[in-house]
N, C-alpha and C positions, 0 to 999 in steps of 0.2 A: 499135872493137868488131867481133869478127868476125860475118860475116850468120850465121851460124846461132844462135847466141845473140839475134840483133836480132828472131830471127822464132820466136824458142817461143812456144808457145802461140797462134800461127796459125793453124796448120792449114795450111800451106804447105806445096806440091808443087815439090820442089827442082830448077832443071834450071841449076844451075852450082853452081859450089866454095861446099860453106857455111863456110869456113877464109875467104874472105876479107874483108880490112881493108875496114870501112865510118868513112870519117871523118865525115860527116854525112847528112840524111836529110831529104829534099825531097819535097813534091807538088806545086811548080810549078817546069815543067821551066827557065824563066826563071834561076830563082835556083840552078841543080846546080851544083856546084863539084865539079873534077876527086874521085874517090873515093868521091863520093857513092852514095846509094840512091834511088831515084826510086819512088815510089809514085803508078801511074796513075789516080787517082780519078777517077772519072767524075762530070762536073756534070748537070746538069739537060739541058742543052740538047747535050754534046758528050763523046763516045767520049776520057775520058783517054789510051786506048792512040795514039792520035794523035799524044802529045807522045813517044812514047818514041824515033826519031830525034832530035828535038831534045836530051832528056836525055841521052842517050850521048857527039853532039857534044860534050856543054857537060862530059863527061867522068864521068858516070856507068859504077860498074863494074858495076852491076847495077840490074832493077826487078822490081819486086812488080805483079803484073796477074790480071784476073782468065780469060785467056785465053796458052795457048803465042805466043808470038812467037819473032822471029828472033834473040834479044837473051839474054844471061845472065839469068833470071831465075826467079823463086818467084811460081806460083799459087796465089793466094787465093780463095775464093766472094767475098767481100767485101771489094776491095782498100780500101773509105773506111772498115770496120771492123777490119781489119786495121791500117792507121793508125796507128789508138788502138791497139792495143797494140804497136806498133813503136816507139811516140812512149812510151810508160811504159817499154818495155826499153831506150832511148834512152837515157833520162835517168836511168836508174836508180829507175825508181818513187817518185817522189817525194813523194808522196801519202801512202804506204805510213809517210812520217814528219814527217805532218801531222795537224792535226783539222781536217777540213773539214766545212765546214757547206753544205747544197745547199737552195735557195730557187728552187721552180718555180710557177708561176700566171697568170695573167692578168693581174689589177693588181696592184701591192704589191711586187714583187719588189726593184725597188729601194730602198725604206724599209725594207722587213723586213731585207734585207742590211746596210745601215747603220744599223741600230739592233743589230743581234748585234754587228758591228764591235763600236761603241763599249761594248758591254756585257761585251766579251771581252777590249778593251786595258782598263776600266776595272779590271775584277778580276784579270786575270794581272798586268797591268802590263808589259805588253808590246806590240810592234806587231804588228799581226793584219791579214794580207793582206785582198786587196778585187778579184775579178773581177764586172764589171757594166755596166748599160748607159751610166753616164756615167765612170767611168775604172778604171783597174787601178791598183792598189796590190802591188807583190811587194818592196818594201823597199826599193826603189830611188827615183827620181821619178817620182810618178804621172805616167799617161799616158793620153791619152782611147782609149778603151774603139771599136774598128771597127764590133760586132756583141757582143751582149746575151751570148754563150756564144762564145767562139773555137773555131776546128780544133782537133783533137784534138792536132796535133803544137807549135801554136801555146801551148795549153793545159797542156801538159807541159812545154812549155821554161819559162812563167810560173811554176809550180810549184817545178821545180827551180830557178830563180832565189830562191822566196821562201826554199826550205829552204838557197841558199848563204849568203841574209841573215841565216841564224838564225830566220826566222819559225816559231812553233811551229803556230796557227792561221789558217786561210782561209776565207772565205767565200763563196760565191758565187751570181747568179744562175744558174739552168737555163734556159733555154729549149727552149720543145716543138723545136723543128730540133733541137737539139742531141742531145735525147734520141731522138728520130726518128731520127736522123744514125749514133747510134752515137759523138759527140765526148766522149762524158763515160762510156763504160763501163770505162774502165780509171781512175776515179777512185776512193778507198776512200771514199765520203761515211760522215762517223760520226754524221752527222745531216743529215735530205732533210725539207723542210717542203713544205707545198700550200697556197698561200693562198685560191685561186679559180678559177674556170671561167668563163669566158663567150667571147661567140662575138668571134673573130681567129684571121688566118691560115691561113683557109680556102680560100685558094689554093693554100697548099703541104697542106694535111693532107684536103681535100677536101671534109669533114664534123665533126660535131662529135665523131662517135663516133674516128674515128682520131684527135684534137685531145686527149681523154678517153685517150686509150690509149696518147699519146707522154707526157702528163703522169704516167700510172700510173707508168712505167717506172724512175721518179727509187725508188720501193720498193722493187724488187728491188735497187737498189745502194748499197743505206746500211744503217747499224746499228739507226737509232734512227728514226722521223717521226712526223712532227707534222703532225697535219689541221684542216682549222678543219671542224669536223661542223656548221656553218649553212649550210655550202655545199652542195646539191643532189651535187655530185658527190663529195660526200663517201664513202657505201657504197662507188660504186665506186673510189677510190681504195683503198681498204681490201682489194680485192681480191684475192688474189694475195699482197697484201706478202708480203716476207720477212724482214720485220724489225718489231717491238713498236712500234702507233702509240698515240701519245697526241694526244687532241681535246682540243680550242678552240671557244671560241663563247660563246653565249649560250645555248644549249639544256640545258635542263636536264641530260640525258644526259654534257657535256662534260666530260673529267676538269678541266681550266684551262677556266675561268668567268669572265664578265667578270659583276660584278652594282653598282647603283648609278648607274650609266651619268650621267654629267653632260657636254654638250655645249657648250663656249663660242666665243667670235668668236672664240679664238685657239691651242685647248688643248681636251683631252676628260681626263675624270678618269673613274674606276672601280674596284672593287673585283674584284682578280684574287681569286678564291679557287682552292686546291689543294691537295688532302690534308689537306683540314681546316683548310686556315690559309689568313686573310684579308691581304690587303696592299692599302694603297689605290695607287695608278697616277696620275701624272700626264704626260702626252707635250704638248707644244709645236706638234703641228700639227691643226687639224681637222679636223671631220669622222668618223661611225662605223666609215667606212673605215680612222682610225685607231686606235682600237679595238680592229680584229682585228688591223690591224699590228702594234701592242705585244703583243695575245696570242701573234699567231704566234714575234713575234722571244723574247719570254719563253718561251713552250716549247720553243724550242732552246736555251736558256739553261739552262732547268731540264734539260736531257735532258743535259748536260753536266755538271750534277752542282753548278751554283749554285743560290745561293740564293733564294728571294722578293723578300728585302729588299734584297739590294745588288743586283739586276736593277731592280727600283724604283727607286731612287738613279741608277743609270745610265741610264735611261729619260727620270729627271727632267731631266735635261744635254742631251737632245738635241732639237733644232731642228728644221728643216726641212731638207729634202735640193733641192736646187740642180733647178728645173725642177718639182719639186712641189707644189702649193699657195705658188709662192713668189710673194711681195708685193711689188712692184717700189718703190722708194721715190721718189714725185714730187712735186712741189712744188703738189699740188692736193687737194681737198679730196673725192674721188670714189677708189677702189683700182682698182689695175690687179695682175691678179694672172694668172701665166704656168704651168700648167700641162700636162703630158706627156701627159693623157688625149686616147687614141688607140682605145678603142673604145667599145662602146655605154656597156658600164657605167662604164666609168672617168668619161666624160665625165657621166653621169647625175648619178653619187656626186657629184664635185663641184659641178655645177648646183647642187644640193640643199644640199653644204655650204654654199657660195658664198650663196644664196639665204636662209638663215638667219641671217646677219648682214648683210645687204640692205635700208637703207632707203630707196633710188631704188630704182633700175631697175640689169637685169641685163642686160648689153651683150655676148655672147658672139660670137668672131672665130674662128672655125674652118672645118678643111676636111678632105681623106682624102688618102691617101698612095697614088700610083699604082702599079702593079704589083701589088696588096695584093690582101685579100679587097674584091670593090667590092660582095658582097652588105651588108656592112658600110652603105653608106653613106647608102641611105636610112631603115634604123635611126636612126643619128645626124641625120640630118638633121630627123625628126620630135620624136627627144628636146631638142632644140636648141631646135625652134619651141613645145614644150610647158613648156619649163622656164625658154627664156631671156626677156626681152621684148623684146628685138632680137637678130636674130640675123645677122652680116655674115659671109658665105658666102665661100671662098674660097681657097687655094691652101697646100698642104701643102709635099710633098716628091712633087714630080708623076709622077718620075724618066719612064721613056720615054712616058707617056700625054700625054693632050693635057688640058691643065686645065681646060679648059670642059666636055671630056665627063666627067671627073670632078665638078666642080661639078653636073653635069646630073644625073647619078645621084642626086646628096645631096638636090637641090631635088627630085625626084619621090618622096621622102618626107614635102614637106612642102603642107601646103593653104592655109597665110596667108600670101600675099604682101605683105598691110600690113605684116607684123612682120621681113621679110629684107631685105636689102643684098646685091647680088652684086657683089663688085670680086674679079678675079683675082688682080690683084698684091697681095701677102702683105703688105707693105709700106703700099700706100695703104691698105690693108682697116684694116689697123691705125689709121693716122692718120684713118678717117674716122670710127670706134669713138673716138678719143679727141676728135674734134670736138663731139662728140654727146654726150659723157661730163657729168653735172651733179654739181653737190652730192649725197653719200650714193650715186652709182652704181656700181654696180663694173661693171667693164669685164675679161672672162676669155679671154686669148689662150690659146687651148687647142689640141693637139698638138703644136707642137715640145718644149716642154719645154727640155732640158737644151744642145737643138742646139744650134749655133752655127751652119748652113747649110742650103741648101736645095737639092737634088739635083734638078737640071735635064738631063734626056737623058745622064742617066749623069754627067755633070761637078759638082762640089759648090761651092756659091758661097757665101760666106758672107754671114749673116744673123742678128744675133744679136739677138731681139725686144728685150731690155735695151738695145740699143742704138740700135735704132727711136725707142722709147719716150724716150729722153733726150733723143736729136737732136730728137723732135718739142718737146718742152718746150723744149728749148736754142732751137730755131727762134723758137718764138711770146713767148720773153721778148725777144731780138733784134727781136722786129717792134713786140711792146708797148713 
């Protein structure tokens, strides 16, 4: 493709040949190959214009920056926004001949997105891409998922690979970086849902108000959204849109109602009502949290022009998603159930669900994720001691911190030292949680979720709590 075509709609200040041949189109100068395009995106910590000797070496014929250098190249204000739409004229916009569905919030993202899935191949009858926190689906063989929202250019290659499978439909989580980022504005969303708000990731976004204002942004680029109006941050979502929202909830006001609300040990049932017509709801995971799940993943369903009933039907088929409220299966008479919730509310909701089908004791194993927001963690660390009746304190995904002083932050939210456990390694935490574990108790490993490792000084080790949990049982029948 020649670079002037690669760069419309830039707003690129030209200072070499825009005639010439761009075989490919990089931002890490590691991976240029001779002919390439090199875009210097600047990280957090360091001046992308850095790599562009390297890029050239490695035989780049040009770069995109956001400053003149000594090199062939086209200035941008914003070479990581800029990107994104180099990465759509790349690939030939591939979006442009998709329906994509865009799913942004706090909790829920990933259930909401797999419940559209399966509600989209149930009624097309066909296979319906899947970008998310636990894997990618573009038609090919899924494949685990780096980051909850990929680069922009990473993003568009996914894309265009669904649309060479033939995939008509995508769906995907947003995340606030992503939309902060600028990785998803050259996506055409034909529907952007909002499931929640709560406090994460206030390390990158600062506050809750720029946190609010990266989630807004999923409105301006879609057709169609869907809000859940029980959510506080519901108005301001509504903001701004540029596109016809439809609410969800329970508030009287919402156009999609959930009414009836029945809550069980394994399953929530309800009556969705909508333009006058009632449908009863059955979804396979618990908790109120699911709930607004199936509202939200049904008002993207409805916003695409199905129906009540066979969204019902395809609702009733679906399960639990891998890392959520999932029920580990052991050979005792006590549940062990592994759970993703990773901030206040995630971890509260479940508590709560958890807790209602509880006739021991609630044995909860958690801890926070280092480099993160660590205002976060005496939040949780008080919810934990208020909801759980033990709580074993302990080691996430620490990456460069030191895990005691993480652990340290969590315990000064909390006042009952009778009721904690501090063991650092993730591992024993586990095993002392299921020492402890009786008849009728559940035992809730909560924030890894879906992981399979644990990120130690930047290196990733694996750890896969299902597999804690077996060897510990495998152990103690070997010893009985």
């Amino acid at each position: 493709m020649r670079l002037g075509k690669l760069l419309e709609n830039t707003g690129a200040e030209l200072f070499c040949d825009p005639m010439t041949e761009i075989s490919g189109v990089y931002n890490d100068s590691r991976r240029v190959r001779p002919g390439g395009l090199f875009v210097a995106v600047s990280g957090f910590k360091e001046d992308g214009m850095k790599y562009i000797p390297a890029a050239l070496a490695a035989g780049a014929v040009a770069v995109v920056c956001e400053r003149r250098c000594d090199a062939p190249s086209a200035v941008v204000p914003d070479a990581r926004r800029a990107l994104s739409r180099i990465a759509a004229n790349f690939y030939g916009d591939p979006t442009s001949e998709l329906t994509v569905v865009g799913v942004t919030g706090t909790n829920g993202k990933t259930t909401v997105t797999n419940l559209v899935k399966h509600i989209l191949e149930r009624s097309t009858g066909g296979y319906v891409g899947l970008i998310g926190t636990n894997e990618i689906y573009d038609g090919g063989a899924p494949r685990e998922a780096q980051r909850t929202t990929p680069e922009s250019l990473e993003l568009q290659e996914i894309f265009a690979n669904m649309r060479e499978h033939g995939v008509k439909h995508a769906v995907m989580e947003v995340s606030s970086h992503a939309l902060a980022l600028g990785r998803v504005d050259d996506v055409a969303f034909d529907v952007g849902a909002f499931t929640n708000l709560t406090q994460d990731h206030l390390d990158f976004h600062g506050d809750m108000e720029n946190y609010l204002e990266a989630k807004r942004r999923l409105f301006s680029l879609c057709k169609k959204g869907v809000v859940n109006l029980d959510d506080e941050a519901a108005p301001r979502m509504a903001e701004g849109a540029t596109c016809d929202i439809m609410t969800y909830g329970r508030a009287e006001g919402a156009a999609l109602r959930a009414e009836e609300i029945r809550l069980g040990a394994g399953e929530v049932e309800f009556d969705a009502v909508w333009n006058g017509a009632r449908q009863h709801m059955r979804l396979g995971i618990p908790g109120m949290f699911s709930v607004y799940n199936a509202l939200a993943a049904t008002g993207c369903a409805l916003s695409l022009g199905l129906g009540l009933g066979e969204i019902a039907d395809a609702i009733a088929e679906c399960g639990g998603v891998k890392g959520r409220a999932e029920v580990v299966t052991t050979p005792t008479d006590y549940t062990v159930v592994i759970d993703y919730a990773h901030t206040p509310d995630a971890l509260e909701n479940i508590l709560a669900t958890l807790r209602g089908g509880c006739r021991g004791r609630l044995i909860c194993v958690f801890g926070c994720g280092g480099d993160r927001d660590a205002a976060k963690r005496p939040i949780m660390g008080g919810i934990v001691e208020r909801c759980a009746d033990v709580c074993v304190v302990t080691s996430d995904n620490p990456r460069t911190e030191d895990p005691e002083a993480i652990i340290a932050d969590i315990v000064a939210g909390m006042s009952q030292p009778q009721k904690r456990i501090v063991e650092v390694s993730r591992p024993a935490a586990i095993h002392l949680a299921l020492d402890m574990a009786r008849t009728g108790d559940v035992v809730l490993l909560a924030g890894k979720g879906h992981e399979t490792y644990q990120e130690i000084n930047g290196v990733k080790h694996h750890m896969d709590e299902r597999e804690i949990v077996a060897d510990y049982f495998s152990g103690r029948q070997t010893k009985d």
